[in-house]
Each structure stands twice: as C-alpha cells, then as structure tokens.
C-alpha positions in Angstrom: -0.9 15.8 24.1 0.1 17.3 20.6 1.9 20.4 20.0 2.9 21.7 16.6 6.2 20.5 15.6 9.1 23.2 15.6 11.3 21.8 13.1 11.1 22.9 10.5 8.5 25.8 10.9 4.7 25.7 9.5 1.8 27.7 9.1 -1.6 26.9 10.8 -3.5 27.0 7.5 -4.8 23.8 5.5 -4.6 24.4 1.9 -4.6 22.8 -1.3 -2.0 21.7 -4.0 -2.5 20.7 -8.0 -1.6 17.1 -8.5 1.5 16.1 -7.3 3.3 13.2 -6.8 3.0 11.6 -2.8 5.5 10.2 -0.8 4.8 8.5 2.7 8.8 8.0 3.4 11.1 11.2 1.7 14.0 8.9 1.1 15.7 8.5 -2.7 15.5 4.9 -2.9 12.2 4.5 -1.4 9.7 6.1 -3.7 5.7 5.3 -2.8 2.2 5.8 -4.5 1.2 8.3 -6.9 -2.1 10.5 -6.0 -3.1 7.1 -7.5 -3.0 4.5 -4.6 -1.7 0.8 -5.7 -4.1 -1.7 -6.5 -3.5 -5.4 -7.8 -5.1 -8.8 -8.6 -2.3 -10.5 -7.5 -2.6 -12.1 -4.1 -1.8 -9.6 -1.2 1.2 -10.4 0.9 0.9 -9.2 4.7 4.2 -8.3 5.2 3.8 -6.9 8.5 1.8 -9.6 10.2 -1.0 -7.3 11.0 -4.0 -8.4 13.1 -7.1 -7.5 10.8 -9.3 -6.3 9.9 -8.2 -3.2 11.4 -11.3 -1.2 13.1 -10.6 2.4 12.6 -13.8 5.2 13.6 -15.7 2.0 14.0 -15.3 1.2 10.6 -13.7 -2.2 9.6 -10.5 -2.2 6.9 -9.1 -5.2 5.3 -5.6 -5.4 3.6 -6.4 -4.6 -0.1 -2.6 -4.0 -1.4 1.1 -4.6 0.1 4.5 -4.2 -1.7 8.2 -4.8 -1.1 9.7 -2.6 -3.0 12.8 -2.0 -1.3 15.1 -4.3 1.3 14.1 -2.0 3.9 10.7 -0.6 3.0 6.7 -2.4 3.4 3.6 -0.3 2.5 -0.1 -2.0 3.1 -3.1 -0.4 2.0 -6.5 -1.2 3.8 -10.0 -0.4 2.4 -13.5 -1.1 3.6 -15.2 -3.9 2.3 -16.7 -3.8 -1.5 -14.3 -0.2 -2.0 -11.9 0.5 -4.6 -8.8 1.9 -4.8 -9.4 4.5 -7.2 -12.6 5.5 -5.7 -12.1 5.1 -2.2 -13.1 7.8 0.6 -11.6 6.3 3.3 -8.0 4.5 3.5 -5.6 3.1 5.9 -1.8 3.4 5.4 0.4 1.2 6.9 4.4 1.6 6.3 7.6 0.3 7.4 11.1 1.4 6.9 13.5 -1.1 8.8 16.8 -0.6 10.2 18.6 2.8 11.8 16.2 5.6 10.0 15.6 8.5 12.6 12.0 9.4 13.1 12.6 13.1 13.3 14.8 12.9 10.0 12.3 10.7 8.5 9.4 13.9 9.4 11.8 16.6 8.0 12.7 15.0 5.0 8.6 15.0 4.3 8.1 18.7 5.1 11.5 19.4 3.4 9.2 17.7 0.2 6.4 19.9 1.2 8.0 23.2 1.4 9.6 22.9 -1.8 6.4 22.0 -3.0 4.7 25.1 -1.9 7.5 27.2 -4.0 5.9 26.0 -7.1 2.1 26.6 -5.7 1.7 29.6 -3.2 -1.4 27.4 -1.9 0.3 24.1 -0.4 0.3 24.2 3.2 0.2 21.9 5.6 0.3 21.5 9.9 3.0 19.4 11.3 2.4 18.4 15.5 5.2 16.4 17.9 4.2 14.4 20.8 6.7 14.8 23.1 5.9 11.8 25.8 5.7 9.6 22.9 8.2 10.2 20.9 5.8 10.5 17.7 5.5 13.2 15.0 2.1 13.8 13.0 1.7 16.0 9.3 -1.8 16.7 8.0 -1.5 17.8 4.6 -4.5 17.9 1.5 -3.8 17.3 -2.1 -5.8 17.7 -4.9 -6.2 16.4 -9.0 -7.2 18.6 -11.7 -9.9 18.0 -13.9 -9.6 17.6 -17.9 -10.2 20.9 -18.3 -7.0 22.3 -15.8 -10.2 24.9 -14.1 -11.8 22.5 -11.9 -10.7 19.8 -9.1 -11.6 15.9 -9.6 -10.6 14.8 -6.4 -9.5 16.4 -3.4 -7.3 14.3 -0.9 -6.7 14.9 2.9 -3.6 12.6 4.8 -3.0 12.3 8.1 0.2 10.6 9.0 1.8 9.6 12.3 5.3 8.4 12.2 7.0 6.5 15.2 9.8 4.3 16.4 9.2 0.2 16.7 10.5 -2.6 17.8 8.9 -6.2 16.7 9.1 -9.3 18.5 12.0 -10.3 16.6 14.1 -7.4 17.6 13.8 -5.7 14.1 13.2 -1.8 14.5 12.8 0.9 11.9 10.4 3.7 11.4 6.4 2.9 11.1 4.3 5.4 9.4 0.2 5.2 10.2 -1.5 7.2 8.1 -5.2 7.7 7.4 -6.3 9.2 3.8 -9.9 10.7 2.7 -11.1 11.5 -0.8 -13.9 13.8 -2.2 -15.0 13.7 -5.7 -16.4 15.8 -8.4 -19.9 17.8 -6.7 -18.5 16.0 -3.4 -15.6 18.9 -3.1 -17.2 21.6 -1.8 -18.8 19.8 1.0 -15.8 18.1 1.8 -13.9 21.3 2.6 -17.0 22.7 4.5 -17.1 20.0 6.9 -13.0 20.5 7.2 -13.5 24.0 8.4 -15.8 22.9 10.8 -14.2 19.6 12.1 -10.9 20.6 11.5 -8.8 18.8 14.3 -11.3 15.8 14.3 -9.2 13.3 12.3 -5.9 14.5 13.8 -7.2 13.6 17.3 -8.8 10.4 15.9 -5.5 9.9 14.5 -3.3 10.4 17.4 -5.8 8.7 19.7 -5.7 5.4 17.9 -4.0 2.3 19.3 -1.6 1.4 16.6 -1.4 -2.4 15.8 1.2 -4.9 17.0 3.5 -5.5 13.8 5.8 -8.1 12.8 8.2 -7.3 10.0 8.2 -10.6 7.0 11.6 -10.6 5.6 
C-alpha cells in the first residue's frame, strides 16, 4: 500500500514546469539525461544484466541505451521496438547507484531539486508516496519543453520513478531507481493532460505494482 511520503512535504497537485534539466539520482557527481534522453549507434552495454525484453503494460521494451558514467552509477534506457529516443511515448528507466547511498537520502535529494525548482516556476509540483512494508519511495512529477516561439509547449513529459534498496547475487548493493516516462507532442498535449485528470493514479499503481527485474551489477 502507498501513502504519500512525509519528508519533505508536497502538494497533491500535478503540474507543469518549462524545460528544465532532469536528474534520476540528485547527487553532484552523478549528473543524468537532459529532457533529451541518450541515444547512441554505438553498441549497448547491459550493465545490469537485465533479463529482456522487459514486458511492462503488456508492452515489450528492449535496451536501446546504457552508460557508465560514473564508478558507482549505470542508467539503461528501454524503448519499444522500431521507437526513437527523441520521439518516444513510452520509456523504461533503469538505474543503479552502487555502494552505501541511503534510499530516503537519495528521494530527498530529488525533491530537494524539485522544490527549488518550483521557486523559479509557481507551477512545478509534483506527488511523492512511501511504502512502508517495502521499504520503497515513489515521485511522479511532469515536465514540459517550450516551443520556438516561448508561448506554446512541444512536448510534455510525465515520470514515474520508484527508488529501492538491492542486493545482487554478488553481494553488491546500492540504490535502484525504476522509472517509467511518457511523452505527448505538439496537438497530442491537450489530450494527454485530459486523460491525466481522468486516470490520474493509473501509472503510479502500474508503477508500484510491477515486479522489478533481477539485476546483476557489470563492473
């Protein structure tokens, strides 16, 4: 069962925030994707030794983009068949921070980025939930890229991410972050937030509900 987190506090409401820079993990050394998601012709490296393709909402995602950036940090992207990274509306996030980061820390250091966010742009808001039996922490947040003109929105972005503790089969531990991300383009916007008001808590659940893969961490 999820309840909204209590630290630090959140409103209920899902908003919207001008293009911003995104960050799975809020830790200085460890800096991840732009709005703009990584994409590469090199050959992708599984790094985490993850049993695919992964079947999320009974759709099927394959590992379309990895990176080590850091020592202690792995993030995998995973896409549908035929999809590209910058035009995707569906994506799976898979990362790793290895080693003795705190969970909780890890959550708060995100929101922390969020709140000071929202001083710049009344409109970011976001919902934060804690699952107590499990020990895992959840943030749904939306961002959203300005056209050309600075008056209208190109693409509209909703993450879901669920942080928890893991232990491999080697006895390496860390932090793993799950997240799922949707996209809405152009005429596709207004839609997109129609069916959020309406289905609202859908992906969090689908989110929350999801058996997370067996990893193995690739030095």
């Amino acid at each position: 069962m999820l309840v909204e987190l209590s630290l630090p506090p959140v409103t209920n409401k899902i908003s919207i925030m001008t293009k911003i820079w995104t960050f799975a993990f809020s830790i200085p050394a460890v800096l991840l994707s732009v709005f703009c998601y990584g994409q590469s012709n090199k050959p992708v490296n599984d790094y985490l030794a993850v049993p695919g393709p992964i079947l999320f909402d009974k759709k099927s995602y394959n590992l379309s983009w990895s990176s080590h950036p850091a020592d202690n940090f792995y993030k995998q992207e995973y896409l549908e068949k035929g999809t590209q990274a910058n035009s995707y509306k569906t994506m799976i996030l898979m990362d790793v921070i290895t080693g003795q980061a705190d969970v909780k820390n890890v959550v708060a250091s995100k929101i922390a980025e969020l709140k000071k966010l929202k001083e710049g742009n009344p409109v970011v808001n976001y919902q934060s939930f804690e699952n107590p039996k499990q020990g895992e922490y959840m943030i749904d947040f939306l961002l959203s890229a300005n056209a050309a003109d600075g008056k209208t929105m190109s693409i509209v972005e909703r993450n879901v991410y669920r942080y928890k503790t893991f232990t491999d089969n080697s006895g390496q531990s860390g932090v793993l972050l799950f997240g799922v991300s949707t996209r809405a383009y152009g005429a596709e916007i207004d839609q997109f937030f129609s069916s959020l008001k309406s289905n609202k808590n859908d992906l969090v659940n689908k989110v929350s509900q999801f058996s997370l893969p067996k990893i193995i961490v690739r030095k």
